[in-house]
Residue, then its C-alpha position, 0 to 999 in steps of 0.5 A: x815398159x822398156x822399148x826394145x830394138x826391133x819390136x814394133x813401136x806402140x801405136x799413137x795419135x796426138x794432137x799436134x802443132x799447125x793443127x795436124x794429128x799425128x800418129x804412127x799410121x800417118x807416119x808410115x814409110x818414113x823414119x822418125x825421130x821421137x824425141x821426148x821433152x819434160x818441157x817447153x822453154x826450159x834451158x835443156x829443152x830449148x837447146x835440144x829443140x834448137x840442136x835438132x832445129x839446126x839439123x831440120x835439112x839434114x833430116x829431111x834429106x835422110x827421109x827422117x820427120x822430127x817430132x817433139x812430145x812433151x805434156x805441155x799443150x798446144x798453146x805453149x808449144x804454139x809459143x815455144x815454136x815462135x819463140x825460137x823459130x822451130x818449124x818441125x812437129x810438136x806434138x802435145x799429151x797431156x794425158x801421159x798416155x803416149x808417155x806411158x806407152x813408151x816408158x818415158x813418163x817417170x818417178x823423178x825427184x828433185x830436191x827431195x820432192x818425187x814427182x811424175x815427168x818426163x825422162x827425156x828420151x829420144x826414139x828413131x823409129x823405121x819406115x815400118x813402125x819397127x824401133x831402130x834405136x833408142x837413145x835413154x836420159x839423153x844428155x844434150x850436147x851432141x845428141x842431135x847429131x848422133x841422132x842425124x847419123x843413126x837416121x842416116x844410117x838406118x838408110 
């Protein structure tokens, strides 16, 4: 499924690191950032963590919660976390469901192998659950920022 701008975003609940659950309802009143991730402490990964990590003030001065998912499980986010000093949400689905629901969990093909994974994608969602912006096969360098200005913006 395609995520469309101005439609509601579908519905979740994950477990999540510091052995929260989070969902969309929990969220409610305040904006979001979805970021997903094909994996823990890959190169393009952990730079993306440590650019929104850099960011994690800003954010939260714009009412804006960060969340991170990937397929990975909640020890290797556990890891992950600690590893780099990330203090923002990691969230865990390893059933592909949420992936699936957001359009995000896709055929890939590297060297000639097809396979399922993440297409990494980020989402800002409103304080009502309404997608403001979505933002597809994100390319790293810059993208943090470009993500804090939106959420500035959406006000």
């Amino acid at each position: 499924m395609a995520l469309s701008i101005g439609t509601r975003a579908p519905d979740f609940s994950l477990p999540a690191t510091d052995g929260r659950e989070i969902s969309l309802a929990g969220l409610k009143g305040r904006k979001v950032v979805l970021y997903f991730y094909p994996k823990d402490d890959t190169s393009g990964c952990t730079l993306e963590a440590q650019n929104f990590q850099a960011l994690k003030a800003e954010f939260l001065a714009a009412d804006t919660e960060i969340v991170g998912v990937s397929p990975d499980s909640l020890k290797s986010h556990d890891k992950f976390r600690a590893k780099y000093g990330l203090d923002f949400t990691l969230a865990s689905d390893e059933a592909t469901a949420m992936l699936q629901d957001f359009g995000v969990w896709v055929e890939k093909s590297m060297y000639g192998r097809k396979y399922m994974g993440v297409e990494r994608t980020t989402v800002l969602i409103d304080r009502n659950g309404v997608i403001a912006q979505v933002w597809a096969k994100v390319k790293v360098p810059g993208h943090a920022e470009e993500v804090l200005k939106a959420a500035q913006a959406l006000g």
